[in-house]
Backbone atoms as SQL, in Angstrom:
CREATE TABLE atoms (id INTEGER PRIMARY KEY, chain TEXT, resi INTEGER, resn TEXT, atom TEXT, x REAL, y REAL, z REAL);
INSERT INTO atoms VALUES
  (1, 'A', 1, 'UNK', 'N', 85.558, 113.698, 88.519),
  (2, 'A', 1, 'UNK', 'CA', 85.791, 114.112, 89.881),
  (3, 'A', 1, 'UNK', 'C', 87.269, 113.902, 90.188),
  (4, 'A', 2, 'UNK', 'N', 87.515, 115.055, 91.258),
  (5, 'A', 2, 'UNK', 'CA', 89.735, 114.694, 90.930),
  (6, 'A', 2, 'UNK', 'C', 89.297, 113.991, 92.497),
  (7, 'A', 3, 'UNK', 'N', 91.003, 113.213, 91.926),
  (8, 'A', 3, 'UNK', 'CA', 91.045, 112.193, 92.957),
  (9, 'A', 3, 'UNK', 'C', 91.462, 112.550, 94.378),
  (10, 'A', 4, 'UNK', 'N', 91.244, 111.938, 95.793),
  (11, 'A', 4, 'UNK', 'CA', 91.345, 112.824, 96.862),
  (12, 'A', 4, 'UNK', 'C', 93.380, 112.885, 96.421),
  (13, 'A', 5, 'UNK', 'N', 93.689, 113.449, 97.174),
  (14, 'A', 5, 'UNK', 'CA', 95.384, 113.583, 97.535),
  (15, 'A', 5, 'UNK', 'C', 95.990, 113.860, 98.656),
  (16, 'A', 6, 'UNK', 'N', 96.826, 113.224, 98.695),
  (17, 'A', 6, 'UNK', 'CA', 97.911, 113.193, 100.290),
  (18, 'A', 6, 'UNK', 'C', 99.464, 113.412, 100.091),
  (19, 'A', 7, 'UNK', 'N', 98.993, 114.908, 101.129),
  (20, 'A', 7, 'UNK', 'CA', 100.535, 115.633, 100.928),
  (21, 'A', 7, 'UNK', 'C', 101.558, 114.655, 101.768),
  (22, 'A', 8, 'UNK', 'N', 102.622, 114.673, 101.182),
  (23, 'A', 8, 'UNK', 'CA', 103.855, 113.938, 102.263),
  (24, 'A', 8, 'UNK', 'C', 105.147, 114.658, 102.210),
  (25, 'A', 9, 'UNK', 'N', 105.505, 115.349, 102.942),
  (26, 'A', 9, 'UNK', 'CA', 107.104, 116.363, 103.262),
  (27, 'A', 9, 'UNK', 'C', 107.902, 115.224, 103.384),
  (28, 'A', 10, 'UNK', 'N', 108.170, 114.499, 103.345),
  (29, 'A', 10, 'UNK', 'CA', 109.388, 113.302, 103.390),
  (30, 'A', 10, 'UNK', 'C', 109.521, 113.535, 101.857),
  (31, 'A', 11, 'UNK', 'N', 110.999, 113.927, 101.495),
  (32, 'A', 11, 'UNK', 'CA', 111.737, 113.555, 100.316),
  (33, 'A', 11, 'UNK', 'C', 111.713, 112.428, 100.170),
  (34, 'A', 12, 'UNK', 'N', 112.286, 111.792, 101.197),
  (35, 'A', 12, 'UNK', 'CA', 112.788, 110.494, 100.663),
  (36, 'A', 12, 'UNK', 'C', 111.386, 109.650, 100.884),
  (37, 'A', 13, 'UNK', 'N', 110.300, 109.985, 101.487),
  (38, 'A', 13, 'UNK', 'CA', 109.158, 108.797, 101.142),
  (39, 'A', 13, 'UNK', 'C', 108.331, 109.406, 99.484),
  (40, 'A', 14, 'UNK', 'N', 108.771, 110.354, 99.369),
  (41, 'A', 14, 'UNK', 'CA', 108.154, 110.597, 97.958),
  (42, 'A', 14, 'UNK', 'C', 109.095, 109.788, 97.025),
  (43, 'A', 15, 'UNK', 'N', 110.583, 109.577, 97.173),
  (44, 'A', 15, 'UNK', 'CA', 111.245, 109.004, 96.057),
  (45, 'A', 15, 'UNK', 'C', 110.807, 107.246, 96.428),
  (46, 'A', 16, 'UNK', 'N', 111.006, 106.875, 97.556),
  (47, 'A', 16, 'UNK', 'CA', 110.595, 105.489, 97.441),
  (48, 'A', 16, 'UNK', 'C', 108.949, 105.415, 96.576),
  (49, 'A', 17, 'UNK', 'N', 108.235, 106.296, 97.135),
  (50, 'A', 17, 'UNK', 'CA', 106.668, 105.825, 96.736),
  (51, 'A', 17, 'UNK', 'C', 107.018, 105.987, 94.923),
  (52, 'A', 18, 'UNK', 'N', 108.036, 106.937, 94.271),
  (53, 'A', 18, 'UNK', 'CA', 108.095, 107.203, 93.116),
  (54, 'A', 18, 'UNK', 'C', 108.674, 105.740, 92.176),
  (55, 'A', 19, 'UNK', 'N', 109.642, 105.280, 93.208),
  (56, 'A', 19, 'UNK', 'CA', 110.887, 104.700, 92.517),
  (57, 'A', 19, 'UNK', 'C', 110.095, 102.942, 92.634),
  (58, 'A', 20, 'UNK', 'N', 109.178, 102.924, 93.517),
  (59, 'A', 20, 'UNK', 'CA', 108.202, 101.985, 93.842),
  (60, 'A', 20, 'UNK', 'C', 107.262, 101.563, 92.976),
  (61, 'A', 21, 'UNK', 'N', 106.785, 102.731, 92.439),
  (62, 'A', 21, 'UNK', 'CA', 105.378, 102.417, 91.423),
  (63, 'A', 21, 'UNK', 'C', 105.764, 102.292, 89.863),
  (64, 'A', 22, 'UNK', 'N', 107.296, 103.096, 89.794),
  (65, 'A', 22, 'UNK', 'CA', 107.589, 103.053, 88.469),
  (66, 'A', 22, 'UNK', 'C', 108.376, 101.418, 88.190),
  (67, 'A', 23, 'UNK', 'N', 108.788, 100.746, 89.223),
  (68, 'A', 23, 'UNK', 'CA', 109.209, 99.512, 89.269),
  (69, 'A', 23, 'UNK', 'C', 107.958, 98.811, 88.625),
  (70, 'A', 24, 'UNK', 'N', 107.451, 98.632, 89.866),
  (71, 'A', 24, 'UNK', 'CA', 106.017, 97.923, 89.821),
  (72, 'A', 24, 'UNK', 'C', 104.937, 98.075, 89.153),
  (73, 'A', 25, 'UNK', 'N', 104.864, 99.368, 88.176),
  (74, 'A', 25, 'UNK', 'CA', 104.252, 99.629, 86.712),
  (75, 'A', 25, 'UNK', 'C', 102.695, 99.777, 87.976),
  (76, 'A', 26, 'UNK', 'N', 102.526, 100.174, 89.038),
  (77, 'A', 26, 'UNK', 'CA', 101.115, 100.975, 89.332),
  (78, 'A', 26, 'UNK', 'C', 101.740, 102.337, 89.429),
  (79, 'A', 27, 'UNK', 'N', 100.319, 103.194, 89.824),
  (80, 'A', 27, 'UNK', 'CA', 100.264, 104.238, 90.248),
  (81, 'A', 27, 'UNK', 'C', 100.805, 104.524, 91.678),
  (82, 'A', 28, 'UNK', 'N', 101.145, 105.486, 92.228),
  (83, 'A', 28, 'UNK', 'CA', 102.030, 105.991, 93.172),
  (84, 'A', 28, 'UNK', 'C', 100.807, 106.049, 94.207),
  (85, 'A', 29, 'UNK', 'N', 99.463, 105.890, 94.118),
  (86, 'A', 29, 'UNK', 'CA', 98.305, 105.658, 94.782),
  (87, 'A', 29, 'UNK', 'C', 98.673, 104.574, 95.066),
  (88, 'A', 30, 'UNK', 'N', 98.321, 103.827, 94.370),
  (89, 'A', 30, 'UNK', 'CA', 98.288, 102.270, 94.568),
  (90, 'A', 30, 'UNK', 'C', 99.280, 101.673, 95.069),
  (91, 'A', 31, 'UNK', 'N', 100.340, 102.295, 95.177),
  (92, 'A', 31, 'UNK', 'CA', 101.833, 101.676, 95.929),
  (93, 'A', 31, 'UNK', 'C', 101.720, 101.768, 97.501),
  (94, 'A', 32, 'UNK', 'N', 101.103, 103.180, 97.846),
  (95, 'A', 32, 'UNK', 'CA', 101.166, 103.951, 99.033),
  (96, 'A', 32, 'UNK', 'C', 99.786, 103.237, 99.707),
  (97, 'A', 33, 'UNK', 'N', 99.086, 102.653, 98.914),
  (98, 'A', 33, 'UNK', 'CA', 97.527, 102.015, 99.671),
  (99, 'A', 33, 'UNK', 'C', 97.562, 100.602, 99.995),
  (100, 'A', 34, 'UNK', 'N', 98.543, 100.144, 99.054),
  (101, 'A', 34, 'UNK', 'CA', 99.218, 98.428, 99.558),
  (102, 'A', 34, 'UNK', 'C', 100.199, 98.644, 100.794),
  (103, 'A', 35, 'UNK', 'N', 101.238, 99.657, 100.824),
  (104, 'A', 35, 'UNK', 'CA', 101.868, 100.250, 101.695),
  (105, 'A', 35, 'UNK', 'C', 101.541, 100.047, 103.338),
  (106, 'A', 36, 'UNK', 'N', 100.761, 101.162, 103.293),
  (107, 'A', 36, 'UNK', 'CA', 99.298, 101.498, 104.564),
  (108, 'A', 36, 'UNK', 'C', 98.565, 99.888, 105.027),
  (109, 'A', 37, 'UNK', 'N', 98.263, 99.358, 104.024),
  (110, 'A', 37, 'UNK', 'CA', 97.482, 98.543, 104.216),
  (111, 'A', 37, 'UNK', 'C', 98.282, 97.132, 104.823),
  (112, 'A', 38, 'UNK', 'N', 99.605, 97.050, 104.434),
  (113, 'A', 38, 'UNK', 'CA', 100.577, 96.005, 104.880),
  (114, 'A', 38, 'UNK', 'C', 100.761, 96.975, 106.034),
  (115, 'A', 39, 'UNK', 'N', 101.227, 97.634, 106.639),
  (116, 'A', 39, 'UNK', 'CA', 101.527, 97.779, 107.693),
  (117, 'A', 39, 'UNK', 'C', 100.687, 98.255, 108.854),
  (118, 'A', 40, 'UNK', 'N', 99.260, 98.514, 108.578),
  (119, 'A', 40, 'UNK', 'CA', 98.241, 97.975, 109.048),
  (120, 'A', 40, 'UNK', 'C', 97.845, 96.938, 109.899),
  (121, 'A', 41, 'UNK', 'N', 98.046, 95.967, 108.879),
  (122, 'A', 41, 'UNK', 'CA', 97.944, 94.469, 109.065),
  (123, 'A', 41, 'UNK', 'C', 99.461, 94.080, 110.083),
  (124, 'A', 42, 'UNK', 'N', 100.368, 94.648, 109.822),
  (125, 'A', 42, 'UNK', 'CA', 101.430, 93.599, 110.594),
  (126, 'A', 42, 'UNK', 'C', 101.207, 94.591, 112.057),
  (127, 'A', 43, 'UNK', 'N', 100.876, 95.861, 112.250),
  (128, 'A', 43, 'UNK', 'CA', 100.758, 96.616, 113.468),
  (129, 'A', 43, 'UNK', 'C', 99.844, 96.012, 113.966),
  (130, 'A', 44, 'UNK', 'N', 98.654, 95.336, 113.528),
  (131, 'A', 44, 'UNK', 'CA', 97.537, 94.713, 114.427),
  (132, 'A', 44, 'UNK', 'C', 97.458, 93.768, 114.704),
  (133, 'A', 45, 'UNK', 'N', 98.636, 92.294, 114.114),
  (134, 'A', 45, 'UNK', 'CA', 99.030, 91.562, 114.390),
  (135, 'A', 45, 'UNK', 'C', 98.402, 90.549, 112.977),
  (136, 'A', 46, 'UNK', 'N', 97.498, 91.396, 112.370),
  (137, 'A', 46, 'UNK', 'CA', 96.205, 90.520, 111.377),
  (138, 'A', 46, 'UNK', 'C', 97.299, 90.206, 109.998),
  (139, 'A', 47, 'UNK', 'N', 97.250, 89.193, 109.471),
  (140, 'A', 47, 'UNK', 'CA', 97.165, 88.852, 108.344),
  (141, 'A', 47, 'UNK', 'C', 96.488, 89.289, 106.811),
  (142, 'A', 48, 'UNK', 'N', 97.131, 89.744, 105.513),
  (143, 'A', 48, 'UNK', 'CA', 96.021, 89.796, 105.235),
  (144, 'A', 48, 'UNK', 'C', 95.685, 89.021, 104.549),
  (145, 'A', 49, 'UNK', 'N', 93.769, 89.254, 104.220),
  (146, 'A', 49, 'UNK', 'CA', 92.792, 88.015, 103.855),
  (147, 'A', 49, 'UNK', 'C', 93.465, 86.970, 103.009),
  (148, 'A', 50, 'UNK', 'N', 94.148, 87.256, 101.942),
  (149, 'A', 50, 'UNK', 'CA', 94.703, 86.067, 100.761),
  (150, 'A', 50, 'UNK', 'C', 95.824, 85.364, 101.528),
  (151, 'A', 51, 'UNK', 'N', 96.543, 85.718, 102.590),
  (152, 'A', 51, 'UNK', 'CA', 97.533, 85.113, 103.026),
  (153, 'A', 51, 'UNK', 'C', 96.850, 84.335, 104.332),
  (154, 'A', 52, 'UNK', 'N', 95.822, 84.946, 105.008),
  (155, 'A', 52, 'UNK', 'CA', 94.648, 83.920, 105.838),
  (156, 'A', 52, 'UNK', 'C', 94.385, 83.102, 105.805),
  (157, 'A', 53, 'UNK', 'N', 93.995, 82.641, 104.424),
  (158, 'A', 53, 'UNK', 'CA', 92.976, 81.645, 104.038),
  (159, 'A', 53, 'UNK', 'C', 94.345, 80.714, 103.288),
  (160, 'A', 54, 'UNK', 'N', 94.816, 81.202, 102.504),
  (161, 'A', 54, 'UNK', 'CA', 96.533, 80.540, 102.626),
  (162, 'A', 54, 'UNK', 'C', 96.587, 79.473, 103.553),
  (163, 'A', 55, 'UNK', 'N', 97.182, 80.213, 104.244),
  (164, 'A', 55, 'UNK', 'CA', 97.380, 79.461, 105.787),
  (165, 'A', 55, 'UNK', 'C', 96.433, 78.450, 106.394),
  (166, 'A', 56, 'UNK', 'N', 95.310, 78.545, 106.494),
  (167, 'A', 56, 'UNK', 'CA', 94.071, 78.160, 106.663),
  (168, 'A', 56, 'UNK', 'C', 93.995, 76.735, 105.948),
  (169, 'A', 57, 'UNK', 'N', 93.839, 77.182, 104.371),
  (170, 'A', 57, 'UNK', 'CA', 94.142, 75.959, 103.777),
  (171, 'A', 57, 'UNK', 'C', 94.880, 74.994, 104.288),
  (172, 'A', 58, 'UNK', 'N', 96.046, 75.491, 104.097),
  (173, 'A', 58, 'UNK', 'CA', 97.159, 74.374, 104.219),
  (174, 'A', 58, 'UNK', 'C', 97.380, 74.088, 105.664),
  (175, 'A', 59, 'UNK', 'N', 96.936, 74.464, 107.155),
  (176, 'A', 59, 'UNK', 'CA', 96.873, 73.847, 108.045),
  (177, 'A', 59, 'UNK', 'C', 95.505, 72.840, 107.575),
  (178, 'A', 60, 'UNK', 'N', 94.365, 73.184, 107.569),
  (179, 'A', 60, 'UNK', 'CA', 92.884, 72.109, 107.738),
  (180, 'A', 60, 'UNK', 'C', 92.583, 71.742, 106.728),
  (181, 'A', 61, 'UNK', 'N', 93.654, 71.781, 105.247),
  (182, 'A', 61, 'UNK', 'CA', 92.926, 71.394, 104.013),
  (183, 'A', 61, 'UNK', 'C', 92.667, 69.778, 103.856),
  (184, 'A', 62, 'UNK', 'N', 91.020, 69.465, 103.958),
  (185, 'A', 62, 'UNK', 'CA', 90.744, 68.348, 103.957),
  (186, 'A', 62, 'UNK', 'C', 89.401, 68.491, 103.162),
  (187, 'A', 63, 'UNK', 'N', 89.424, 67.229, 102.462),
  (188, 'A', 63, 'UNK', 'CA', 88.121, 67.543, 101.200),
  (189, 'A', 63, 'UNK', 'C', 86.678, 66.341, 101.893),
  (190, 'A', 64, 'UNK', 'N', 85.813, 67.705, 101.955),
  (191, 'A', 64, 'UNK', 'CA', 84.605, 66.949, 102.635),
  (192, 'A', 64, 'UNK', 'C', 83.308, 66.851, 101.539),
  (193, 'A', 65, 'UNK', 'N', 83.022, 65.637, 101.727),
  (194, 'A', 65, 'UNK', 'CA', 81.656, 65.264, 100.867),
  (195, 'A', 65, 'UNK', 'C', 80.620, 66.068, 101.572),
  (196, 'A', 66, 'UNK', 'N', 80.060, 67.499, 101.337),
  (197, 'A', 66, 'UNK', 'CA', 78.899, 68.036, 102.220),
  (198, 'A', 66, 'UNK', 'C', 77.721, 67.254, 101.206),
  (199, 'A', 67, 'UNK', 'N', 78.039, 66.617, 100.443),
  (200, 'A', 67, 'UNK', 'CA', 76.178, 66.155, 100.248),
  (201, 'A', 67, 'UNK', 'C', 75.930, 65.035, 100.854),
  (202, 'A', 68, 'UNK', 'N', 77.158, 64.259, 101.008),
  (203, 'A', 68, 'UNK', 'CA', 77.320, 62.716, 101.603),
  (204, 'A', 68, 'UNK', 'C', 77.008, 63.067, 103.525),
  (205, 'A', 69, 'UNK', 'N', 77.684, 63.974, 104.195),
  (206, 'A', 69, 'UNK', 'CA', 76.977, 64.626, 105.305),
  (207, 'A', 69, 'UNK', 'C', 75.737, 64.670, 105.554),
  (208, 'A', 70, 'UNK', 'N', 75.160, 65.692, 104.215),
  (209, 'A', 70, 'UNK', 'CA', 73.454, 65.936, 105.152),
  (210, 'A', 70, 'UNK', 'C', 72.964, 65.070, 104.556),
  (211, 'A', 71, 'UNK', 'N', 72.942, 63.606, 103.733),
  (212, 'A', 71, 'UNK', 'CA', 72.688, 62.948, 102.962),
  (213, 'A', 71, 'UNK', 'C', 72.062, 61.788, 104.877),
  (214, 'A', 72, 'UNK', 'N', 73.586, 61.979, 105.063),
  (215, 'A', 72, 'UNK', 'CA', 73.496, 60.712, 106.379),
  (216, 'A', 72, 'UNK', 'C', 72.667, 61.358, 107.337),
  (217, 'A', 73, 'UNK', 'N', 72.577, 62.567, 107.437),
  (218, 'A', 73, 'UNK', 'CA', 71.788, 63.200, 108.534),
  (219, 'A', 73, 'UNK', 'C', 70.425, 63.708, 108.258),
  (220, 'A', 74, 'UNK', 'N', 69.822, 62.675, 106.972),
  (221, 'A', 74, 'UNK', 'CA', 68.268, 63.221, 106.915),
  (222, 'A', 74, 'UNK', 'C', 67.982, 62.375, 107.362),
  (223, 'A', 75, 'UNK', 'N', 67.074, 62.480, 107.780),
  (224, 'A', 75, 'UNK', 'CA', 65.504, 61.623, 108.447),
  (225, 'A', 75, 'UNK', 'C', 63.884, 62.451, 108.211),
  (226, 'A', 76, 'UNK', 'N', 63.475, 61.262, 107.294),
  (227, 'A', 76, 'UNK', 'CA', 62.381, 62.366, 107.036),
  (228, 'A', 76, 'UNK', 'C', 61.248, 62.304, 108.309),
  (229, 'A', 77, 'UNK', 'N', 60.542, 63.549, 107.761),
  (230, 'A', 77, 'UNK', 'CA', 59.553, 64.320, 109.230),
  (231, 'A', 77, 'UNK', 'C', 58.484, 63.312, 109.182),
  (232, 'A', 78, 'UNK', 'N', 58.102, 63.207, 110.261),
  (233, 'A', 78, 'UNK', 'CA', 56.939, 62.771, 110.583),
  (234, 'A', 78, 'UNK', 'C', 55.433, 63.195, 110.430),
  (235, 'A', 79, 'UNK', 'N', 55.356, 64.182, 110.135),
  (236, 'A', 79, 'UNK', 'CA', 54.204, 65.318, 109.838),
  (237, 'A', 79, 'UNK', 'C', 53.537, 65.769, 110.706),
  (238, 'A', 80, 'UNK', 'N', 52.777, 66.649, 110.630),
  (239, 'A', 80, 'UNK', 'CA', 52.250, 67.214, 111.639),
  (240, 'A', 80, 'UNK', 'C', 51.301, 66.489, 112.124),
  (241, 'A', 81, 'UNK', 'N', 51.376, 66.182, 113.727),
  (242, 'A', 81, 'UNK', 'CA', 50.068, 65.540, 114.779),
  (243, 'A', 81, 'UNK', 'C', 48.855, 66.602, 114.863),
  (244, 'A', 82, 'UNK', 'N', 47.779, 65.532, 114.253),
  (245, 'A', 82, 'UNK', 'CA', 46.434, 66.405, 113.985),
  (246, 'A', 82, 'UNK', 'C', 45.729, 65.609, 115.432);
């Protein structure tokens, strides 16, 4: 199946997207979809996901015992009142 395609009349955004992918050893797809997709993200104010959780980390990175948690917070049931 051929791949969809997107015309662009900018000379000069065809030589960057060219001079871009042949740097960066992808396809001229793949330059133009990281492209879109970064400026996406900075027009909506969003981050994206790998640089999120980045961040995320390293503000709240703190290492929690979750078995030692629900460990302290069992109490076993009482069973059912017959």
């Amino acid at each position: 199946m051929p791949e969809p395609q997107l015309s662009v009349r900018s000379a000069r955004a065809r030589e960057l997207a060219h001079s871009l992918a042949k740097r960066e050893r992808r396809t001229i797809a793949e330059v133009v979809e990281r492209a879109l997709e970064e400026y996406s993200a900075h027009q909506t104010g969003r981050a994206p996901a790998a640089e999120f959780y980045r961040e995320l980390n390293r503000q709240f990175a703190t290492d929690v015992d979750l078995e030692q948690l629900i460990q302290a917070s069992r109490e076993p049931h009482a069973g059912a009142v017959l």
